[in-house]
C-alpha positions in Angstrom: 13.5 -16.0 -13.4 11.9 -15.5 -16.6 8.6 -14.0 -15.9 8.3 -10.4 -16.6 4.8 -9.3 -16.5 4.6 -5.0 -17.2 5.2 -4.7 -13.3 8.8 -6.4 -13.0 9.8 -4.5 -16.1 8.7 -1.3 -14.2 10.4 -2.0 -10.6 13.8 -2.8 -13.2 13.3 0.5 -14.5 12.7 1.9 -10.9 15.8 -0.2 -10.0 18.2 1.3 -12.7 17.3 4.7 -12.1 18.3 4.0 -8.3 21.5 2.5 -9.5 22.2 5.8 -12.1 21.7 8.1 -9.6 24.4 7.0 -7.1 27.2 8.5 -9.4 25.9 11.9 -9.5 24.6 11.7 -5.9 25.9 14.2 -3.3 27.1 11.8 -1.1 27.6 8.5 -3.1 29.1 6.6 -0.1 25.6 7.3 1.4 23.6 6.7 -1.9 24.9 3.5 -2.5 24.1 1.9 1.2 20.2 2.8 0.4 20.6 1.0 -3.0 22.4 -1.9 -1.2 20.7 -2.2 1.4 16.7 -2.8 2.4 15.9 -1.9 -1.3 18.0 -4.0 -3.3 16.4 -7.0 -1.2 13.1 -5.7 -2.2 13.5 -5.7 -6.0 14.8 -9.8 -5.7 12.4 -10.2 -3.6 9.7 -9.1 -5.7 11.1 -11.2 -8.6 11.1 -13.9 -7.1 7.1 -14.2 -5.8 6.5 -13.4 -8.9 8.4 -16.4 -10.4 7.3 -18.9 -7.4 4.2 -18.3 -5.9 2.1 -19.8 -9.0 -0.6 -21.8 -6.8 -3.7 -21.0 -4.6 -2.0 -22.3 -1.9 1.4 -20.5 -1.6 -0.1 -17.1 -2.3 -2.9 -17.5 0.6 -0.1 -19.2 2.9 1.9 -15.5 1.9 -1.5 -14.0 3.0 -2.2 -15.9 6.4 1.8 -15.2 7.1 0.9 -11.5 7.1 -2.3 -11.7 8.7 -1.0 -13.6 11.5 1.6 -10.7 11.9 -1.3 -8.2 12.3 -2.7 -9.7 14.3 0.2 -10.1 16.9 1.0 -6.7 16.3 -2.8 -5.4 17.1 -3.0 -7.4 20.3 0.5 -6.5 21.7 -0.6 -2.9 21.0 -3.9 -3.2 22.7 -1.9 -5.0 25.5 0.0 -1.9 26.4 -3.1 0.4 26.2 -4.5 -1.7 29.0 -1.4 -1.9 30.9 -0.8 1.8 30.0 2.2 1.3 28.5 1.8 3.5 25.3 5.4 5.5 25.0 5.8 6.9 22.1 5.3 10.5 22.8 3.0 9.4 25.9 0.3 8.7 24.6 0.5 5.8 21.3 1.5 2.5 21.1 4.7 1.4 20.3 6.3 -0.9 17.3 7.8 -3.8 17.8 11.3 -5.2 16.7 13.8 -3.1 14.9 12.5 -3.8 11.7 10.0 -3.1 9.6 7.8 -2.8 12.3 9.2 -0.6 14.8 8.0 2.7 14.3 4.8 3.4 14.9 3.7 4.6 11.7 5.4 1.8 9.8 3.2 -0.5 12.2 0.0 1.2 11.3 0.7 1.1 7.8 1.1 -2.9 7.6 -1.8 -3.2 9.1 -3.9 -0.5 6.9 -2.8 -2.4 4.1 -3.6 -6.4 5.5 -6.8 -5.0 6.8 -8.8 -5.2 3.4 -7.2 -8.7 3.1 -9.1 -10.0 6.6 -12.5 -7.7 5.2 -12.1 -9.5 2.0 -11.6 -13.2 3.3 -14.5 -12.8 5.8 -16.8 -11.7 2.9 -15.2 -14.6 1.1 -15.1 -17.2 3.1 -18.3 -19.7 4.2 -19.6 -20.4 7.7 -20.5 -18.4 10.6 -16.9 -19.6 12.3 -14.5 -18.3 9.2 -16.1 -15.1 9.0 -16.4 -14.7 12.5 -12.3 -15.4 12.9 -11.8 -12.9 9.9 -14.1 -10.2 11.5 -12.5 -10.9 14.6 -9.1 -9.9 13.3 -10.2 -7.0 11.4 -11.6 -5.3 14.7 -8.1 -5.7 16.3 -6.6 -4.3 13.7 -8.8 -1.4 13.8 -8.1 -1.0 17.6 -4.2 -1.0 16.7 -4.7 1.5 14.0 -6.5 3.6 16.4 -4.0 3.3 19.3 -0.7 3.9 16.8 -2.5 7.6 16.8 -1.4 7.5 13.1 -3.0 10.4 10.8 -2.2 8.5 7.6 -3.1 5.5 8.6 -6.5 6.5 10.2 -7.3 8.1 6.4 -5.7 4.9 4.8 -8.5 3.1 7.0 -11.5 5.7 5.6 -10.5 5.0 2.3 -10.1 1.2 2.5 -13.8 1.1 4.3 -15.5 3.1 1.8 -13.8 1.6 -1.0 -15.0 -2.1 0.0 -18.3 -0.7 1.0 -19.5 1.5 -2.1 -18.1 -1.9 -4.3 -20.3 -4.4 -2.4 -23.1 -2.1 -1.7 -23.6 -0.8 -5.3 -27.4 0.2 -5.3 -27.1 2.0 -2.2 -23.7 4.1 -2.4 -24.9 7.2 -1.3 -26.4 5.6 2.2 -23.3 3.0 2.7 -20.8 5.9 2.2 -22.4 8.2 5.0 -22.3 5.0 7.2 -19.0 4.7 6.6 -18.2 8.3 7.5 -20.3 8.0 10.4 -18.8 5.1 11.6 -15.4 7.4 11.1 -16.4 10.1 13.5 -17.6 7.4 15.8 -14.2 5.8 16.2 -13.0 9.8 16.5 -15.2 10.2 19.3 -14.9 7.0 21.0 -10.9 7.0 20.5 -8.8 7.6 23.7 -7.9 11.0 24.6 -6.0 13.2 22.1 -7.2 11.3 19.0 -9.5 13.8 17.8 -7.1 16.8 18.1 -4.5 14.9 16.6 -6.5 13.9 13.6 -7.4 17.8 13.1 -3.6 18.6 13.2 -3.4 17.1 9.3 -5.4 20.7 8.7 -4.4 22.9 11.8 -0.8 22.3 12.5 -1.0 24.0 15.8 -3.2 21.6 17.7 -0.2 19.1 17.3 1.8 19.2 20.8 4.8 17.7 19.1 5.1 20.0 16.4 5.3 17.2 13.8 2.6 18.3 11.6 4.2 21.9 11.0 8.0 19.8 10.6 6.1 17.8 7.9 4.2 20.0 6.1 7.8 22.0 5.6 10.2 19.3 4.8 6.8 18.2 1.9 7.3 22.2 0.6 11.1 21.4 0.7 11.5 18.1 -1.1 9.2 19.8 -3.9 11.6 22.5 -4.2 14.8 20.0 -4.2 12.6 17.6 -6.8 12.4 20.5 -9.0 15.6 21.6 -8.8 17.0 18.2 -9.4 14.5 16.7 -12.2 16.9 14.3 -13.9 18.0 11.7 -11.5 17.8 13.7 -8.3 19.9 14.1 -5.6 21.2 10.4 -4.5 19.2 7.8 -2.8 19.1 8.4 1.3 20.4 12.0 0.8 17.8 13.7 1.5 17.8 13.6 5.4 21.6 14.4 5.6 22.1 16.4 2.7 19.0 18.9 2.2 16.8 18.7 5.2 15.6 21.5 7.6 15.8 19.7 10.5 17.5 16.6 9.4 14.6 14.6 9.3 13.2 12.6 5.7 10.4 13.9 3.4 7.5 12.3 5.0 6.3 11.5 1.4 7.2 8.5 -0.4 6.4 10.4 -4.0 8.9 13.4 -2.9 11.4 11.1 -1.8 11.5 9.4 -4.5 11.2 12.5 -6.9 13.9 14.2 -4.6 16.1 11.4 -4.6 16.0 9.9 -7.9 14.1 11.9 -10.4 11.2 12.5 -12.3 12.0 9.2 -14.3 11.8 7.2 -11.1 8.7 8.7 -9.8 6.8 7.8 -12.9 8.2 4.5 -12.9 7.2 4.3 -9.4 3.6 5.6 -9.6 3.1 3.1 -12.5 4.4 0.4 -10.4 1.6 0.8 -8.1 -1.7 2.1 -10.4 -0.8 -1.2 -12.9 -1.7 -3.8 -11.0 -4.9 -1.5 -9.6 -6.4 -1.5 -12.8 -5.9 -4.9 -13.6 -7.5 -6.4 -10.3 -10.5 -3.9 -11.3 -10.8 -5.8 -14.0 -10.7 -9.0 -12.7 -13.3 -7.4 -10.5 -15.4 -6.9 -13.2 -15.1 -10.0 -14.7 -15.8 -11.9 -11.5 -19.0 -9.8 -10.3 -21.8 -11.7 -11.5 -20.3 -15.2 -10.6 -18.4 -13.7 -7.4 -20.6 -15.7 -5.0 -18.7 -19.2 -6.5 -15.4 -17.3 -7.2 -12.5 -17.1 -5.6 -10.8 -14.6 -7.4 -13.3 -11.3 -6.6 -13.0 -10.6 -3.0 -9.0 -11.3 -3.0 -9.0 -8.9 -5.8 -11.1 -6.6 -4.4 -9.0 -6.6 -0.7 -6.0 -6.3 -2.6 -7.2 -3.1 -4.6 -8.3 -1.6 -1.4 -4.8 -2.5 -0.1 -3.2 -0.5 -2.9 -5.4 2.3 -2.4 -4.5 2.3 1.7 -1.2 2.6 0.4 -1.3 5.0 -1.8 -2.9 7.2 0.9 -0.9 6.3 3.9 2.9 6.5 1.6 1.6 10.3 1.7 2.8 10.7 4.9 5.4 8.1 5.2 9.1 7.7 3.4 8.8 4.2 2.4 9.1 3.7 -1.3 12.6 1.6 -0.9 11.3 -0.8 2.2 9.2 -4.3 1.7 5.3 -2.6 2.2 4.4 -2.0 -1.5 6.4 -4.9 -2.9 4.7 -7.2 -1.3 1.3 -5.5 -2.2 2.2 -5.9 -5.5 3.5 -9.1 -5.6 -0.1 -10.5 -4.2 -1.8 -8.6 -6.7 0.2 -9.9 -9.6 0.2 -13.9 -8.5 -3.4 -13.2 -8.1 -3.4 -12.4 -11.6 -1.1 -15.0 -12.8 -3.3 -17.8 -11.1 -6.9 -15.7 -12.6 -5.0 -15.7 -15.9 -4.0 -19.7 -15.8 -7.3 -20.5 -14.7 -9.2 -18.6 -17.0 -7.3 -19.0 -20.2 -6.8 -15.3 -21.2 -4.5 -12.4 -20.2 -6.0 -9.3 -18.3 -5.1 -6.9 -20.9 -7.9 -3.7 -20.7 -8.9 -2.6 -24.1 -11.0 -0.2 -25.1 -13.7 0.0 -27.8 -14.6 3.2 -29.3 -17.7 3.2 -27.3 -15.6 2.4 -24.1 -16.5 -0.9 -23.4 -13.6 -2.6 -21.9 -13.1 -6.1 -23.2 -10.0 -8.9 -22.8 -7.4 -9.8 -25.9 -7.3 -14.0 -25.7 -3.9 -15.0 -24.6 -3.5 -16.8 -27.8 -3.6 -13.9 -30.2 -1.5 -12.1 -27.9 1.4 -14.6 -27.5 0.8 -15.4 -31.3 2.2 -11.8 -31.7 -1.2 -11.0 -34.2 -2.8 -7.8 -34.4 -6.2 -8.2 -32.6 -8.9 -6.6 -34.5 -12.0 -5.7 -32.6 -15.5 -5.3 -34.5 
């Protein structure tokens, strides 16, 4: 347990802030079973990929693992659209299990955030039957996404399209990003009943039957408020639902419930957690571009940026900054890097120029503890 790349450093900061909170939380007792629980197995979870999964193989066998549980997922929820069994609400598909997959929403946000993976092996991969299998599994997975009637998932799924699009489709952005939107409003249009209407409800609250959009958009306006009020180290971990909720339901927002719950502190340390390894698969990215044809390093990191970035959408609409989604993100993204880094020689470390070239410090020189001078 001795790596600690900036990432583990940050989700230890994230941790301690957790674990500061509980004392001055409104209902300790309550604080201290979110810290104990779900989230706690997270952080050693996280610490642990980091530490073992140092070949090609265990990181894609991590990958497959939750590609194959998208995919049962996706079919099981296209399964009870044919046998019209959708009933949540009477009208979406339902989760499976108790765990991390039994809401709805949690569903469709695993599978937001493995469908890049799938677009990123097929574009990978050689022979017509690979990338038919991958392109296979991305199509049920965008069936399930539609069917889980999720709004930020369904945006999650814009972004992730356009983002892997405009990146491999670089002379042509302007074209490949209005096929993309139309192929959006296609999917709107083509969805079953309700789909469209729901989708609208992000903007006009009232079209939602339910009323969910309005609950929402005031327990977001709420959690801001309590955030505010409580900038330090918030209000506990897990009080927000009991403690300071309108109708006794969570934020909604991963950034306000972590603001709300642990601070301003924790937020930044939680934001950071997630942009860090971003820009550092970007720049493998970069790296990779004109070889990426041979590599096996620039589609993975491309799928896995988009993966961040479905995240970072969806987690608007969702309270899941202590459960496993983002850890595991993160955790691919980092190995990725680790295995780029042993490969390769060097450490991804961005630096810029005057003239804002980006360029890479040697590992040497960095290890070495020498000041790098660039001419």
């Amino acid at each position: 347990m001795t790596a600690r790349p900036r990432e583990v450093n940050l989700v230890l900061l994230f941790c301690l802030t957790g674990l500061l909170s509980i004392p001055l939380a409104i209902n300790s007792q309550e604080a201290w079973a979110e810290f104990s629980g779900t989230f706690i197995r997270c952080i050693v979870i996280f610490i642990v990929m980091i530490n073992v999964v140092r070949t090609e193989a265990r990181l894609k066998g991590l990958l497959f693992l939750g590609l194959a549980s998208s995919i049962w997922l996706s079919v099981e929820a296209i399964n009870d659209y044919r046998l019209g069994l959708m009933t949540v609400e009477g009208y979406r598909a339902a989760g499976r299990g108790t765990g991390i997959f039994g809401n709805t929403n949690d569903m469709a946000l695993h599978l937001v955030t493995i469908l890049p993976i799938s677009v990123a092996l097929l574009c990978g991969s050689k022979g017509v039957v690979r990338k038919s299998l991958y392109g296979v599994c991305a199509a049920l997975m965008i069936s399930a996404i539609v069917l889980s009637y999720s709004r930020g998932a369904f945006l999650g799924m814009v972004v992730v399209l356009l983002f892997i699009a405009l990146k491999l489709g670089r002379r042509r952005r302007v074209e490949i990003a209005l096929g993309v939107l139309g192929f959006a409003v296609a999917i709107v249009l083509l969805a079953p009943d309700k789909y469209g209407s729901r989708l609208l409800s992000i903007v006009i609250p009232s079209l939602d039957p339910e009323g969910s959009a309005d609950s929402r958009r005031g327990e977001l306006f709420r959690s801001i408020y309590v955030a505010l009020r409580h900038p330090l180290l918030g209000i506990g971990m897990g009080n927000y639902q009991p403690e300071m909720s309108y109708k006794g339901l969570v934020t909604h927002n991963s950034y306000t419930q972590v603001a709300s719950e642990m601070g301003m502190t924790a937020l930044a340390c939680y934001t950071m957690f997630i942009v860090t390894p971003l820009k550092k698969l970007a720049q493998i990215g970069r790296e990779t571009f004109e070889t990426r044809r041979e590599s096996r390093f620039y589609y993975l990191a491309l799928g896995l940026q988009a993966s961040l970035l479905a995240y970072l959408v969806s987690s608007i609409f969702l309270s899941v900054a202590y459960v496993w989604y983002v850890y595991y993100l993160v955790a691919y993204a980092v190995c990725l890097r680790r295995l780029y880094e042993a490969e390769t020689g060097r450490v991804v470390v961005p630096e810029k120029r005057k003239d804002g070239e980006i360029v890479n410090v040697p590992e040497a020189s960095l290890s070495s503890g020498r000041e790098v001078v660039m001419t």
